[in-house]
N, C-alpha and C positions, 0 to 999 in steps of 0.2 A: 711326091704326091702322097705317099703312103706317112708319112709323116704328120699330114694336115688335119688329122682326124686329133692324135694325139695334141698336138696343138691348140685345138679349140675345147678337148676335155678341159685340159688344163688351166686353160683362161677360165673356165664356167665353175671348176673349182674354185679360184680365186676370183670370182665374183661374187658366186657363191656364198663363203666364208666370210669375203666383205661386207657382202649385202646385212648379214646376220651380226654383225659386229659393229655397225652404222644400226641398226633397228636397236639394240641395247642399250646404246651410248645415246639416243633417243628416249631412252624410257618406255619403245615396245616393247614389251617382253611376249607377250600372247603371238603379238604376229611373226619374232624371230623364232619362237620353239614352235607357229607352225609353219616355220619353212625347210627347220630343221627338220620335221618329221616326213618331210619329202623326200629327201634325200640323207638320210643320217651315215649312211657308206662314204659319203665325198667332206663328209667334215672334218676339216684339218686339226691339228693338235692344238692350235694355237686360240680354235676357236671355243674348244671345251669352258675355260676360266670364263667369257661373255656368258656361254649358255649356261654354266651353273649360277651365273649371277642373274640369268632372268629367272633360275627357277626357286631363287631366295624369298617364295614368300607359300605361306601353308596352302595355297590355292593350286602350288607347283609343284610340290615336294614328289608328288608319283613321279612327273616328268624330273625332276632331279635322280630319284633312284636310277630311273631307266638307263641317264646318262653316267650315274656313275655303274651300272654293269658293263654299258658301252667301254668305261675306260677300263675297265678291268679287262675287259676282255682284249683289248689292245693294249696291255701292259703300257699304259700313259700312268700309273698311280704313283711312279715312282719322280713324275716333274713336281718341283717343289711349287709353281703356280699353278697347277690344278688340283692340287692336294690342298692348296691352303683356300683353293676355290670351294674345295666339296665340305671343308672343316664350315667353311663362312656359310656355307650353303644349311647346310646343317643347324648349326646355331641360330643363323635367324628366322629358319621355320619352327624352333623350339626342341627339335632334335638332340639335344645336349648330352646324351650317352651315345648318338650312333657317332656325331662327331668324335668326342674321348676314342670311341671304338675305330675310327679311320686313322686317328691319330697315334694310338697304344701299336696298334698292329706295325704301322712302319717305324715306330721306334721300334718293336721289339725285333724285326728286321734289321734294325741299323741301321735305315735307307734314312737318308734325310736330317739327321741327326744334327747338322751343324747348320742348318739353313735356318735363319732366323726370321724367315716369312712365316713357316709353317707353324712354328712356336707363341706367336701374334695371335694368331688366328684363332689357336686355343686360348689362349691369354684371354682375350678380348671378348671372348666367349662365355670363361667362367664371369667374369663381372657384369657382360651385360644378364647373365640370369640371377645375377647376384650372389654368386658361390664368392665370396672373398677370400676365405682361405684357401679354399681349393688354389685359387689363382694367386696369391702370394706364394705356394706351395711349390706352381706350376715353374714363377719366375724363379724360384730359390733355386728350382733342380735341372731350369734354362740352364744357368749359370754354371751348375756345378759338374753339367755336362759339356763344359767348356764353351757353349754358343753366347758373346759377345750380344747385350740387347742393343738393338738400335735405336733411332732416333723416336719411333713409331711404336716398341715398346714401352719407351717414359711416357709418350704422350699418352699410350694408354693410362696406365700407370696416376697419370696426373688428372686425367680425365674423372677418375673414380674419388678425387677428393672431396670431401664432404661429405661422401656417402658411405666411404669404408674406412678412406683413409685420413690421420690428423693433420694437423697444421704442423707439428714437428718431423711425422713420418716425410711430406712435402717439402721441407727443407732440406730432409738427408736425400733425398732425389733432385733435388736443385745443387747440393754439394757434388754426389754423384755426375750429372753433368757437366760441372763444370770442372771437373778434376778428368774426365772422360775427354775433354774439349770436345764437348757436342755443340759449343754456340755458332750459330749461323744458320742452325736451320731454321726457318720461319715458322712453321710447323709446330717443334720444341716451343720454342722464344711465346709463341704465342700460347700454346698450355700451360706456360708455368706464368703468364700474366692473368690467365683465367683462374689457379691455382691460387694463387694470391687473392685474387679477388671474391672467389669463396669462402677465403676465411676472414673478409673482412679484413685484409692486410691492403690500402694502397698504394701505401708508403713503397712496400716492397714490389709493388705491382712496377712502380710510376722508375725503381728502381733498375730493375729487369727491360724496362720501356728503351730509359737511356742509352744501355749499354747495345742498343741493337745495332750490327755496324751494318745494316742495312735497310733504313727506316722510309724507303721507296712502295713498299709493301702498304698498302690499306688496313690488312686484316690488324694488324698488331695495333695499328691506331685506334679503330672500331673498339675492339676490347677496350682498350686502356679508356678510352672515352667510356664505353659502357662499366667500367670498374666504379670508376667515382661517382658514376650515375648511382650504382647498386648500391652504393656506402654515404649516402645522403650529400655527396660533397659538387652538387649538381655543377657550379660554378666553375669549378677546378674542369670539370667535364668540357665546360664553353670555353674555359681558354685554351684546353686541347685542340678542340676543332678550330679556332681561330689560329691555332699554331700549324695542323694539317693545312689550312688554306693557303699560310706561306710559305710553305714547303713545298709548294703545287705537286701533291702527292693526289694521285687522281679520285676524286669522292665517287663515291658507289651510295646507292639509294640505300643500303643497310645505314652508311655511315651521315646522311640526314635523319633517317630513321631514330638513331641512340641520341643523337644532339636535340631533337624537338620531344624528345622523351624528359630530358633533363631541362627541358625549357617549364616543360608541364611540370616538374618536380619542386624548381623555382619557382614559377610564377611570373617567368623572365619574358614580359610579354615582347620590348624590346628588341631582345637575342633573338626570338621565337620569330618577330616579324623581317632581321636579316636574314633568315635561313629561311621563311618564305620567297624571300627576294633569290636567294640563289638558288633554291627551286626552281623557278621560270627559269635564271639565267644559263643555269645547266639544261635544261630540256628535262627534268625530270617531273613536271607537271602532270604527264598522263601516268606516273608509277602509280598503282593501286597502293601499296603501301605509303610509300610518302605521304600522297594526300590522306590518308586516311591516321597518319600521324602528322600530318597538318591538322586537321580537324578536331583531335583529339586533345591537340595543343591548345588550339583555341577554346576550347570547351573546357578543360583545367583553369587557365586561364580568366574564364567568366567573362570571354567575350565571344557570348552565345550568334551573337549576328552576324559577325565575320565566320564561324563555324558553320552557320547555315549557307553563306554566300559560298562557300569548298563545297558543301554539297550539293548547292543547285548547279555550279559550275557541273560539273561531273555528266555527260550522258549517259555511260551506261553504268551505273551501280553495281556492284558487286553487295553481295549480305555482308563482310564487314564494314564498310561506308555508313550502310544502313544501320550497322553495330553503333556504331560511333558516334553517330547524329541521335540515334534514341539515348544511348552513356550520356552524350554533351547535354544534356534536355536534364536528364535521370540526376548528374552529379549537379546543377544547378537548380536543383526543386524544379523543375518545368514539367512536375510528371502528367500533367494533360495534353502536354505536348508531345510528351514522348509517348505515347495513346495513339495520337494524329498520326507521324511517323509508323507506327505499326501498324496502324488500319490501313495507311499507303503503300505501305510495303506487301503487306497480303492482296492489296487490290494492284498491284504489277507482278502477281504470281512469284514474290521472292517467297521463299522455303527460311522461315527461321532456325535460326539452329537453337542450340544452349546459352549462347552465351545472351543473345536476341532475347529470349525468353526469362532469361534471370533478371537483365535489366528492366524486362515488363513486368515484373512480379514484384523487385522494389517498388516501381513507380508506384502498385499497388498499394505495396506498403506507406510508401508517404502519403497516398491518398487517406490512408486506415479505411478504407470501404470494406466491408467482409467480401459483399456477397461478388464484385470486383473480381476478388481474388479465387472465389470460389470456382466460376465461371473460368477463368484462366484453367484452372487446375481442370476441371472439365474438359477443357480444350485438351490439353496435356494431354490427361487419359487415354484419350483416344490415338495417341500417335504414338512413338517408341523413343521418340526425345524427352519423354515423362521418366526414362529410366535413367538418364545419367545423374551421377551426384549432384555435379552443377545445379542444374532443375530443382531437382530435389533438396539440396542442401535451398536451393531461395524460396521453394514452399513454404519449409519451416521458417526463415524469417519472417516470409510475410505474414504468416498465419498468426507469429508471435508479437510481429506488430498490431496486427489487429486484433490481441487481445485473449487469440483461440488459442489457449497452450495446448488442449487435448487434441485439436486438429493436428496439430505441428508434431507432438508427439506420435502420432498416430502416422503420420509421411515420413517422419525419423525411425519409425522401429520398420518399416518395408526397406531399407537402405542394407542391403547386405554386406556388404565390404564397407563399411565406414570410412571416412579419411579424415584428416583433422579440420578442413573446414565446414564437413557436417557437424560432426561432433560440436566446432568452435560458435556454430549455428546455434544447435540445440540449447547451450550453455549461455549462451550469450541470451538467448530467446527466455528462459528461465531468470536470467536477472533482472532482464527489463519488464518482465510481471511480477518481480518482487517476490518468487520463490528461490530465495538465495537458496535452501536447505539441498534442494533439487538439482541445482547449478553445481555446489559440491559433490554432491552425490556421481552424478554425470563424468564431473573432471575425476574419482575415483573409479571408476570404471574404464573411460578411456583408457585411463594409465594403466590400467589393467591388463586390457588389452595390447599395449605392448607399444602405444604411441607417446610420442614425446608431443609436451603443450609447445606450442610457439610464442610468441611475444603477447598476441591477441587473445590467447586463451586465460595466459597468466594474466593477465591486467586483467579480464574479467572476472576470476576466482580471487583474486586478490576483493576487486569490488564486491563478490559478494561475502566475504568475511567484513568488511565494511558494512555489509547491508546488516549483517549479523550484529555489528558491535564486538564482535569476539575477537579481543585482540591477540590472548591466548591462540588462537587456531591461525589468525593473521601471520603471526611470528613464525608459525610451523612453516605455513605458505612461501613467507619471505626464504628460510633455508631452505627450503627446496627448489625456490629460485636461483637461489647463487650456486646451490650443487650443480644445477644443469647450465647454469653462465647467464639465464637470462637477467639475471640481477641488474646487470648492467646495459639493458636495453631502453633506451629513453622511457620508451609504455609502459613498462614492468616499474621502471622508477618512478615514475609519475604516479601513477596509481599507488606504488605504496607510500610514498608523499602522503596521496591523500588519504588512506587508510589511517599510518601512525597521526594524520594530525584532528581527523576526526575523532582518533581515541585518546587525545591529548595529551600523544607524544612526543613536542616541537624538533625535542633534541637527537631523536630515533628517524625523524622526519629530516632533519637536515645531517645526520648521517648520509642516509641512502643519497641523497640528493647533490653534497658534495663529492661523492664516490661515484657520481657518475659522469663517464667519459666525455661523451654529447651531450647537451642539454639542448634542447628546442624550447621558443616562447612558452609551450606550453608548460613544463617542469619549471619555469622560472616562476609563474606565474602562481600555480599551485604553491612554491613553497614561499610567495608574500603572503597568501590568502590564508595558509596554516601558523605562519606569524603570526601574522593581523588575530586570529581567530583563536589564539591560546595564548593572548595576553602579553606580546610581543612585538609590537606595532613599531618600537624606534627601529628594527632588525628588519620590519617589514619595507618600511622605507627606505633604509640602508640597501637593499638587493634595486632599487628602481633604477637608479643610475647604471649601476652594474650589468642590466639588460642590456644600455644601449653601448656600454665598452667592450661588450661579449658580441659585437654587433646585428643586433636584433633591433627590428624597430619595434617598443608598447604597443599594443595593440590596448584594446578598449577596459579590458579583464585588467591587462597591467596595471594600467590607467584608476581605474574605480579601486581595482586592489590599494592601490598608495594612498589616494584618497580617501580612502576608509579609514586607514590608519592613523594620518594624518589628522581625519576627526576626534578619531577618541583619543586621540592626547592633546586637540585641539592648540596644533603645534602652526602657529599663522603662515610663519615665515619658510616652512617646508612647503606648506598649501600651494603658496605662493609663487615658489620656485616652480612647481608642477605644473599650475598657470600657464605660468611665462611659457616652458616650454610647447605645451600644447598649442599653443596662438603662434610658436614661430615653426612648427611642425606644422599647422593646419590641419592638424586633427579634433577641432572641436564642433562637428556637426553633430556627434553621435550622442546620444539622448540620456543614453546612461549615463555618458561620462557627462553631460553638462549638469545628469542628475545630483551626480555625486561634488559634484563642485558647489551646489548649489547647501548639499547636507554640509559641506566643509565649512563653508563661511559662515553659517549659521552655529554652526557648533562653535566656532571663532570669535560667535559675537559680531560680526559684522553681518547683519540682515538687508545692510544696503548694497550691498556687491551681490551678496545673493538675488534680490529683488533684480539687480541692472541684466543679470544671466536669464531670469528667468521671462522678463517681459521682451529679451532680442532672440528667445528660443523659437526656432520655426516650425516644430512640433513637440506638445507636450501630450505627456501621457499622465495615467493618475497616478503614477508615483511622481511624477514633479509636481503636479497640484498639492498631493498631501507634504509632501516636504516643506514645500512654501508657508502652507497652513499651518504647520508644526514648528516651523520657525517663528511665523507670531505668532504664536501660542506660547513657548518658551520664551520671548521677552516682552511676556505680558503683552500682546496688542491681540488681546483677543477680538476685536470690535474688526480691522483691519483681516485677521483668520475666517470670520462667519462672512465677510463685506465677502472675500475671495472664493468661500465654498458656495457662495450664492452665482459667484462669475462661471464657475468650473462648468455648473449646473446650466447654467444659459449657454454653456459650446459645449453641451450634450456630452459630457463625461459623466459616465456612471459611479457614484460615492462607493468604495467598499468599504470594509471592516475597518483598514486602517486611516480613511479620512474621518469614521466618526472619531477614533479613539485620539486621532490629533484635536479633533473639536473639542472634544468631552476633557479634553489635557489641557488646549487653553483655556475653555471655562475655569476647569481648578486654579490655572494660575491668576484669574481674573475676579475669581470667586461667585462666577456666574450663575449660582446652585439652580434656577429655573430653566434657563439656557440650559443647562448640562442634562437635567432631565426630561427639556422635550425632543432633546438631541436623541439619548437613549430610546425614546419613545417612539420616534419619528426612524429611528435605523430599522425598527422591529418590523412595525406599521408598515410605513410607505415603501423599505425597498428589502423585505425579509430578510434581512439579516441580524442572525443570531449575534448577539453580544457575549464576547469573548472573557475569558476570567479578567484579562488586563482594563476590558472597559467596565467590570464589576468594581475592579481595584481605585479606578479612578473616581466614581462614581461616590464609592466609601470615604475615598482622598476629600472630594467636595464638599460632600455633606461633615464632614469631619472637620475639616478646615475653616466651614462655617459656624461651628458650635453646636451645630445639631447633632449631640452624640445619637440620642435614641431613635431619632432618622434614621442614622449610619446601622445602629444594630438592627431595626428593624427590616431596612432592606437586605442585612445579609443572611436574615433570617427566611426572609422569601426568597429567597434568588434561587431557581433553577436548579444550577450545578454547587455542590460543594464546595464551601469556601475553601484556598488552600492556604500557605502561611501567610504571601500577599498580601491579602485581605484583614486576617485576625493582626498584622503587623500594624497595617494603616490603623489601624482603630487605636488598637496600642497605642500609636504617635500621637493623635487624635487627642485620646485621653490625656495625655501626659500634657498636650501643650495646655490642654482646657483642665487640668489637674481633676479631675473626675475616676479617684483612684479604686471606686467600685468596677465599673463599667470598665476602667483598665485590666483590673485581676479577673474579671469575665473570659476579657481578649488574654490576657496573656496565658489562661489556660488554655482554651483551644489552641494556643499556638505553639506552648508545649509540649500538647498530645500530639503535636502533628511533627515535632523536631527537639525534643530530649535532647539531643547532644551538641547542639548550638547555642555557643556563647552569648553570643549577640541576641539573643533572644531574652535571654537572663538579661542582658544589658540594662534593656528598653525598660525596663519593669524596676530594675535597682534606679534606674533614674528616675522612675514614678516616683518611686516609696525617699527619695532624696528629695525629691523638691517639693514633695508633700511634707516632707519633715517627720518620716514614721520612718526611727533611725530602727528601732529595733527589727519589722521584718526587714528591712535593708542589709541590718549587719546577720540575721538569720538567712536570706538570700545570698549573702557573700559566703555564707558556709557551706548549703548546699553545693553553688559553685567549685569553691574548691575543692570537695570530698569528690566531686565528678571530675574532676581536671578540667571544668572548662576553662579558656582564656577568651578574651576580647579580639578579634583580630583587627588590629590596628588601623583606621584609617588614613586614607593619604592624601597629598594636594600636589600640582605641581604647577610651576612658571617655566615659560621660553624666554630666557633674556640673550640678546646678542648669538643667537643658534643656536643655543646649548637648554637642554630642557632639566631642570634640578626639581627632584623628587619630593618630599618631605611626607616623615610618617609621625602620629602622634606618638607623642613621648618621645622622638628619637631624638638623639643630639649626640648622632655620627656625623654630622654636617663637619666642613670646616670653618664655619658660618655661624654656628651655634650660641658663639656669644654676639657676636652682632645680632643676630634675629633675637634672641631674648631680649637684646637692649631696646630694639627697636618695639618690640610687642609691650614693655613693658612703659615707655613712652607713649605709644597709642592710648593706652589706659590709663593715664595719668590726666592727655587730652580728654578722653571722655570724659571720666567722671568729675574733670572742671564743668563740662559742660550739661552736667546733670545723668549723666545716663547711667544705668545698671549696668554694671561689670560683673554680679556676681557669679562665677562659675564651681564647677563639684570637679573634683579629679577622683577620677575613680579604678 
């Protein structure tokens, strides 16, 4: 009987202990350290590691001391699992020298010395407060005190890549492993695929993947899936998961989660809507997360009504749902909608967070309403979610959308700890008000500061050396891109595309452009339109095809880019080809590109293809009305261009600047001198719009054309703004056809005060004075000429025969054709002037 007492102590012990070791593995911690403090005499050895893991947070850390004088005082300090509990204890309430200090002491004891838990623990410690040396330091002297890392040290180790350690360091620990034969822990296997996948490697990832001879495991899949998600290669991602599905490797809601991640990445609506199917079929429909990366699929996707049908399904909401449905709203322009959503959300007593709040601060921004966002900010003030960057970095957007840089500034300089997507904020905020000087400025200070630019930043400083024109400073930009590697990030490339080709650098521009690894539509795109745009249009159209064998489908930019090109060299049979494809793709609803087909054929010469487009177009805007207009006006049918700008006008399209200047263009070709000026008159008048130097030029064109020189001068004598050479050129022409060689040397002065070092200018006036027959200022004009070094720059012409387009400049006769075309020209001329006509021409 005397025994029974002893007995039931015993058991109350070990229920005891239990009970407290059940409440941790729970996540209580508050209610097992207060049971500990009931009885803290009956707690067993085994139960210290639980209770220093509940007291791992700064709320606990007294109750951790307590327990570690407990252990001291029962000489427990010398188990290598509670020693490496009080280390862990330490470290993540920020204690970083008393742990060193728990750890030094039984080194310098000797106790423990070879247990490679204990050694972790510090390990793991210097890196999460970011001592990197220390803790390379720590492993170096692991080692050389003969303690063996284990599996749990690489993974450390591996853990820290990207942030301390390189991509070559990560391979001499992947050699190390596997010269160690550490493969087979899952653990390992799956750090050095997350390893890889930080640097952008996943090849090596996909590598590592294969070799797993135990590929039953979920997690290594999840990764490997989420690897090629992280590295744009979303596809490669979907046929993972469809490869885990036959594998009947068992799915976990993380591993739906990473696959409708990369559906969003795609645009795989498809893929997106079989992993809704095997959502229901798994039962995983009430996960909060899944659905809520359901939804967010659908909302990338832009199929915002199947996104709202995920969230009305839903009864009880959680605030990320409610994230997600205001994002699906916010990333599809729906920002009044995503308003609704937040008025809902507050009237069911949801608590917004940060992330809730940044998305209502864009929507603001897309709205540009000021006072919108001011009110928001207001709201903010008042509560303590006004303090995270998040918040704060989307103030400054919004405030810079709408306009207010000194607001935004002013929410940027209260930001104490800056990070780079404030910063990328501020900077970004500054270029889109056109203070590029600002935006540099900012980006030197950052760097300053000690942060590295990301992709987003660089493509933005890059654009404001763009905004600048300074290609000088541009250039600097680019090597300090490739110093830091971003050189070769699609953004970084693309933007400086467009940088070199704005400051027309074609050949600097398709550098960068072929040096980079990835390209996305958008960099393809950029470098036809820097073609196209510096005088290189057959190269522009050579990259079109090439899109779609890099497999990319043209998009609309593609599309208008070839066509563009395609017109100024007015090449039919390329147009043509582009055509055809658009009609067997079915991509010709979209307004621009029917625009641009419309400018093709007309430049082509064929105005009846153009006409057949423009009367089956089922919505036109006024750049397809003035095109149309513009096209008869170029082949002379001016009567058919006024017939059309009278149509436009009766379906309530408003004329801009550029339908008068097509009118006032077919006039001149029509010589409608009255027409053309009640046009001018009537743009002023009836719909305020100022006349452009180009509609002054046409204007001069007309009345020149008709013979009325002293019209011509006297209206450039009134006009508004300052003639520039344009205008004194016209007149020039004017004279010379009308031989009127006073009124010429008038214009050719002005238009040599305005351009001294242009040949062609000299030309225009040597040809007066030649067909006047006044050889001597002519041959006096050929001398100043030469004394200046001007030359002539040669004009050109070209034909498309059989797909091949052949060039021709004056005076050249690099041709192989040369003597054929002189026989033939010289034949022509022989037909004329049987048939009476003047052939006389000047070489000059």
């Amino acid at each position: 009987m005397s025994s029974a007492p002893l007995v039931y102590r015993k058991l109350s012990q070990v229920l005891f202990n239990s009970k407290i070791k059940a409440l941790v593995r729970q996540g209580r911690y508050t209610e097992a350290l207060q049971r500990y403090s009931r009885s803290p005499s009956i707690a067993a050895p085994f139960t210290f590691p639980s209770l220093l893991k509940a007291c791992a947070s700064p709320s606990h850390l007294n109750y951790g001391k307590a327990i570690h004088s407990t252990i001291i005082a029962l000489g427990l300090h010398s188990d290598p699992f509670i020693t490496s509990s009080l280390i862990s204890l330490y470290v993540r309430c920020g204690s970083l020298d008393t742990a060193l200090h728990v750890f030094d002491t039984l080194l310098n004891n000797q106790v423990l010395v070879p247990d490679t838990t204990v050694w972790n623990s510090m390990l793991d410690g210097y890196f999460r407060h970011g001592f990197f040396h220390q803790g390379i330091s720590h492993f170096r002297r692991m080692q050389s005190l003969g303690v063996l890392p284990d599996a749990y040290s690489l993974c450390i180790l591996l853990g820290v890549s990207g942030r301390f350690l390189g991509y070559l360091e990560g391979k001499q620990i992947h050699g190390y492993i596997v010269r160690s034969m550490f493969f087979g822990d899952p653990f390992l296997e799956t750090s050095l695929i997350e390893m890889y996948s930080t640097f952008s490697r996943p090849r090596e990832a996909w590598c590592v993947f294969l070799k797993l001879e135990d590929k039953s495991n979920v997690v290594p899949w999840n990764v490997t899936i989420g690897t090629f998600c992280a590295n744009g290669m979303w596809a490669r991602s979907l046929e993972i998961y469809s490869l885990m599905k036959d594998e009947n490797v068992k799915i976990v809601s993380e591993s739906l989660t990473i696959t409708l991640s990369s559906c969003c990445q795609g645009q795989s609506v498809d893929f997106g809507k079989q992993v809704h199917c095997d959502v229901i079929k798994m039962g995983f429909q009430t996960d909060p997360y899944v659905y809520t990366s359901l939804l967010t699929m659908y909302g990338k996707c832009k199929l915002v009504e199947d996104a709202k049908k995920i969230f009305n399904q839903v009864p009880d909401k959680e605030t990320e749902l409610w994230n997600a449905m205001i994002s699906a709203y916010v990333f599809n322009g729906w920002a009044y909608d995503a308003f609704a959503v937040y008025t809902k959300m507050r009237f069911n007593f949801i608590t917004p967070d940060s992330f809730t709040m940044s998305n209502i601060l864009t929507s603001s921004s897309m709205i540009g309403i000021y006072n919108v966002g001011r009110s928001l900010h207001a709201e903010l003030v008042k509560r303590p979610i006004e303090n995270t960057i998040t918040v704060k970095s989307s103030l400054v957007t919004m405030y810079c959308k709408c306009g207010s840089v000194d607001d935004a500034t002013s929410v940027f300089s209260t930001i104490r700890e800056k990070d780079i997507v404030s910063w990328g904020s501020m900077i970004s905020g500054f270029l889109q008000n056109g203070k590029f000087k600002e935006a540099l400025d900012s980006f030197r200070i950052m760097e300053a500061n000690g942060l590295r630019p990301d992709s987003d930043i660089m493509s933005t400083v890059i654009s404001a050396c763009n905004g600048l024109e300074n290609i000088e400073l541009g250039c600097m930009v680019h090597g300090y891109a490739i110093k830091s590697g971003l050189d070769l990030d699609v953004f970084v490339g693309t933007s400086l595309v467009g940088m070199y080709s704005k400051c027309g650098f074609p050949d600097m521009a398709g550098n960068v452009f072929y040096g980079m690894p990835h390209k996305n539509l958008v960099a393809w795109n950029s470098m036809m339109t820097c073609y196209s745009l510096n005088g290189h249009p057959d190269k522009s159209i050579e990259l079109f095809p090439q899109i779609v064998q890099h497999g990319f489908c043209p998009d609309f930019i593609s599309i208008t880019s070839a066509l563009a090109a395609v017109s100024s060299i007015a090449s039919l049979l390329k147009g043509k080809i582009i055509h055809g494809y658009l009609i067997r793709q079915e991509i010709l609803s979209d307004t621009e590109v029917e625009n641009a087909l419309i400018d093709m054929y007309i430049k082509c010469g064929l105005v009846r293809y153009a006409r057949n487009i423009f009367q089956t177009m089922s919505m036109k805007n006024v750049v397809t009305w003035n095109s149309m207009i513009a096209g008869y006006g170029s082949h002379g049918e001016c009567d058919r261009a006024l017939s059309l700008f009278h149509e436009m006008k009766s379906n309530g399209i408003t004329p801009d600047d550029v339908t008068f200047l097509c009118l006032i263009s077919s006039c001149n070709h029509s010589g409608l001198v009255d027409e053309g000026q009640n046009l001018l008159q009537s743009m002023k008048v009836e719909y305020g719009i100022e006349p452009k130097m180009e509609h002054y030029v046409n204007m001069v064109d007309l009345l020149g054309r008709a013979g009325r020189l002293d019209d011509a001068h006297s209206f450039i004598r009134n006009m508004p703004i300052e003639a520039d050479r344009s205008i004194w050129l016209s007149l020039l022409c004017a004279c010379r056809a009308h031989h009127d060689v006073e009124l010429g040397e008038v214009a050719a002065d002005n238009l040599l005060k305005l351009e001294p070092g242009r040949g062609s200018n000299y030309v225009q006036l040597l040809n007066l004075y030649g067909e006047a027959e006044l050889w001597d200022k002519a041959a006096k004009l050929r001398v100043t000429m030469k004394e200046k070094g001007l030359k002539k720059i040669p004009g050109c012409s070209w034909i498309e025969v059989k797909n091949r387009v052949d060039v021709f400049f004056s005076g050249d006769s690099s041709s192989k054709k040369t003597v054929k075309i002189y026989e033939t020209l010289h034949s022509l001329k022989r037909n004329m002037e049987k048939k009476g006509v003047d052939c006389h021409y000047y070489e000059l």
